[in-house]
SETIMI-956651 format. One record per residue: residue in three letters; x, y, z of N, C-alpha, C, O, CB in turn. Coordinates in steps of 0.05 Angstrom, whole numbers, plus 5000, padded with zeros to 4 digits. Last residue first. Glycine has a CB too. Layout:
% residues N
ALAXYZXYZXYZXYZXYZ;...
***
This chain:
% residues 66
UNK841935216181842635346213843435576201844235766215845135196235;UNK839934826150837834966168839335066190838635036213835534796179;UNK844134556123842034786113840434846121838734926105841034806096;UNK845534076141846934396151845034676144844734906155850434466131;UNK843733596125843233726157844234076170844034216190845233496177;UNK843333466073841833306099841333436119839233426132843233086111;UNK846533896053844533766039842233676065840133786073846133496019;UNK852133796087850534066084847834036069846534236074852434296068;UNK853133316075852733266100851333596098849133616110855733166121;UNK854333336018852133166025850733286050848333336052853232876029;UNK859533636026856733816010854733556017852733666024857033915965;UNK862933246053861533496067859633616056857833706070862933706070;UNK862332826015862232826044860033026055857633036062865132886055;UNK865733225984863033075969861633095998860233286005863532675952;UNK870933236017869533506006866933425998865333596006870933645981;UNK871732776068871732906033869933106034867833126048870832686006;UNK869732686110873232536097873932666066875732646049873132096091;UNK867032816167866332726133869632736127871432796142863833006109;UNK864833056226865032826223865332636192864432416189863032766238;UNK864133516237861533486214862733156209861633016191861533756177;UNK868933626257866433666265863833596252861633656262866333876268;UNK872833506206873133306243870133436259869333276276877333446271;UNK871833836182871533596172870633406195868833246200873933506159;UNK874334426206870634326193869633946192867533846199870434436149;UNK879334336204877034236232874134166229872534006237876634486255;UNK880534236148881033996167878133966197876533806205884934086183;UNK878934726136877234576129877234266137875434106135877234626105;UNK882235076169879235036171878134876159875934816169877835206165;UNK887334966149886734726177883934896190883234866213890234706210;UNK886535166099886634846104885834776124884234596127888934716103;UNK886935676113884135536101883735206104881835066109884035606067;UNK891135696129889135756152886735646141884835556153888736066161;UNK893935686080894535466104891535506120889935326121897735556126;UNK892836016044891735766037891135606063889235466069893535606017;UNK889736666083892536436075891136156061888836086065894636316110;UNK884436976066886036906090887936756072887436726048884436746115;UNK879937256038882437416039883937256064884637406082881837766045;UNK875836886021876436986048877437246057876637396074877936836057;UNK876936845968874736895962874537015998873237216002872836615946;UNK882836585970882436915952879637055964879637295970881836865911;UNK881636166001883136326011882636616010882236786027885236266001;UNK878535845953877635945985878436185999876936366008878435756003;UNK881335745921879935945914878636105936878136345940878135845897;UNK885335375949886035655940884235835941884436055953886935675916;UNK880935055956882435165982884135375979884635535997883934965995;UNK875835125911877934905927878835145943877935375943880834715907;UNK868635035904871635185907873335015925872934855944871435495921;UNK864034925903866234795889868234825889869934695877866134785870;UNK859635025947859835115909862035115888862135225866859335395905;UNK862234735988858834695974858434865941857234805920855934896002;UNK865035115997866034915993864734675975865534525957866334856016;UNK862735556012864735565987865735235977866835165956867835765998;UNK860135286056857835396028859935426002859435355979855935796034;UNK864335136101862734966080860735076059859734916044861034786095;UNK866535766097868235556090866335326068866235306043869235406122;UNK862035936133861936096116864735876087864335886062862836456134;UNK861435586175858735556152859835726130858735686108855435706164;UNK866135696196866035376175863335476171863135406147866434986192;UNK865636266211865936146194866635926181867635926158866436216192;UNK860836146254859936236222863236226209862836126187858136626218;UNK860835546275860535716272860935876244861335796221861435756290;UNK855135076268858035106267858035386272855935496275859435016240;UNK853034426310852534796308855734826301857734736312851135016345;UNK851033886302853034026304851834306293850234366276855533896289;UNK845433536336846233726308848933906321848934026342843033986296;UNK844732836340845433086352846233286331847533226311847633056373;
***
């Protein structure tokens, strides 16, 4: 089944996908570290992955066509 994200965990997982951590995230958003965190918590719990690696795989296999 393909999880549909919205745009912004697509916009979250591509920063995430190019290495940035959760600070850089924040700056690169203009949002809080926090709010970035518990996006990248929900991202995780939807894309079903436990790590950042995880997630750039799981965007490799299946995200990069939405």
């Amino acid at each position: 089944m393909k999880t549909e994200l919205t745009r912004r965990e697509r916009d979250v997982l591509m920063l995430i996908v190019n290495g940035l951590n959760n600070k850089q995230i924040a700056r690169e958003l203009g949002l809080s570290f926090y709010t970035v965190k518990n996006h990248v918590g929900r991202l995780f719990d939807r894309i079903d992955v436990a790590s950042r690696l995880q997630a750039a795989v799981w965007y490799m296999q299946e995200g990069n066509t939405q």
